[in-house]
C-alpha positions, 0 to 999 in steps of 0.5 A, spaced: 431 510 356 434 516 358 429 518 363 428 511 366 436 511 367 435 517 371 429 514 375 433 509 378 440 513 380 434 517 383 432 511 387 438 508 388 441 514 391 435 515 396 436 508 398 442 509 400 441 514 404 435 510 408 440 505 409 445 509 411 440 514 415 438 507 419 445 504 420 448 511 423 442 510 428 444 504 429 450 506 431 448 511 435 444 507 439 448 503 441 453 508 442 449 511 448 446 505 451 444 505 457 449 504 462 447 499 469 447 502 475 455 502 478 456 498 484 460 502 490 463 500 495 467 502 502 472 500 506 476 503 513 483 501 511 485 502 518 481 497 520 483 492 514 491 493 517 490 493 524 485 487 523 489 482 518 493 476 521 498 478 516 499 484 520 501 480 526 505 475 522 509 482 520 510 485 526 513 478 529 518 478 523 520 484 524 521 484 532 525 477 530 529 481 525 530 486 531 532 482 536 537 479 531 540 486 529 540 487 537 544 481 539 549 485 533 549 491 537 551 488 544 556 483 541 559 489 538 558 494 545 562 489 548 567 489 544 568 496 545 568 496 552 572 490 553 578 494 551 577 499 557 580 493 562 586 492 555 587 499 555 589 498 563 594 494 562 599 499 559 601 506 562 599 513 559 603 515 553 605 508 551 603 506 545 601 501 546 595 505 550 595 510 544 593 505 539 588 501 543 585 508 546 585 509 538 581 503 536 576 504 541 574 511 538 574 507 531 570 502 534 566 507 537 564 511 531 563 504 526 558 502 532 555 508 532 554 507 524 551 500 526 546 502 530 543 508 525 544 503 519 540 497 523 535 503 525 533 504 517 533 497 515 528 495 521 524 501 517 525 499 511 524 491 513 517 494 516 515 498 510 516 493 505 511 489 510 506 495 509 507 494 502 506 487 501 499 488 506 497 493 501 498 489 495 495 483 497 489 488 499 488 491 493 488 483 490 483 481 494 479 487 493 479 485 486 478 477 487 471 480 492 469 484 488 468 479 481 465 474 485 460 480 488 460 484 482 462 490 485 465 495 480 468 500 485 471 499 492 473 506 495 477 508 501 472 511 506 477 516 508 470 518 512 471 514 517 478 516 520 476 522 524 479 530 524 485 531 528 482 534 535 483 541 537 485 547 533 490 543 529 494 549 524 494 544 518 486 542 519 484 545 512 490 540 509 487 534 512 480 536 509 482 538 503 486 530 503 478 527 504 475 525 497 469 521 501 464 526 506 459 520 507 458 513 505 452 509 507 455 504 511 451 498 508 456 499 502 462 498 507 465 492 506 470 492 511 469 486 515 468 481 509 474 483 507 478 482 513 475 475 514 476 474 507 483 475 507 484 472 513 482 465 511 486 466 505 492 467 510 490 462 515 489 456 508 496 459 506 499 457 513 496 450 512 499 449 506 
């Protein structure tokens, strides 16, 4: 009885180590499946920028917002200089002379702060513009490369040529490259333009 008993702890034990032996192989296996090849590809962002009609729509916008801010400046240029045939009327020393002379200056320096403050919104208006356009290029990049099964699309920072001549800084803009070559039937430049293009132009419609 004893040995039987014995016998099958035996059997039991080396079972269970056949069955675990199979199920870490297993696991193994699938752990370190081969992975399919992953699919690269490359676009010229300068090209996409320059060649999107959203780009076009943005640098209206902004020449818009330009022309508006620039009617202000005029409006208010007048106005300062409006009060040099006012200050006229009164002789040197009046004060009335001191106070319109003294509203001039004031109005000088409040135009002067108008006309920096109206630089940096047209700064930030285009920015903001620049940010959107790289926005919906990364969506679009995504949306492209689901329907084509990319898994990657690099920037091919390749493309955009070295500064010429004995630039100082040159070691600094080849230390920023991360693509020395792509082959250029992985570029993808020219169906992403028409892609986002005709995206824009559906959205126009609409």
């Amino acid at each position: 009885m004893v040995n039987t008993t014995k016998h099958f702890y035996i059997l039991a034990t080396a079972m269970l180590f056949s069955l675990g032996a199979l199920a870490w192989q297993s696991s193994a296996n699938r752990r370190f499946e081969p992975l399919r090849p992953t699919v690269m590809a490359f676009v010229d962002i300068q090209s996409v920028f320059n060649s999107l009609e959203e780009r076009a729509q943005m640098f209206s916008d902004a020449e818009a917002f330009a022309e508006d801010l620039q009617e202000e400046i005029i409006t208010r240029r007048h106005k300062i200089t409006d009060i040099d045939s006012e200050i006229e009327l009164y002789k040197d020393g009046s004060e009335k002379r001191k106070e319109l002379e003294q509203k001039q200056k004031l109005d000088s320096l409040a135009y002067n702060v108008f006309v920096d403050c109206c630089e940096g919104k047209l700064k930030r208006f285009e920015a903001r513009g620049i940010r959107s356009m790289y926005d919906n290029i990364r969506a679009a990049s995504e949306k492209l490369s689901k329907e084509n099964g990319w898994d990657v699309v690099f920037v091919n920072d390749a493309a955009v040529k070295l500064p010429d001549g004995d630039n100082p800084n040159i070691m600094g803009e080849i230390s920023s490259r991360r693509v020395l070559y792509a082959n250029i039937e992985f570029d993808v430049t020219d169906q992403l333009i028409e892609y986002m293009n005709s995206e824009f132009d559906e959205m126009a419609v609409r």
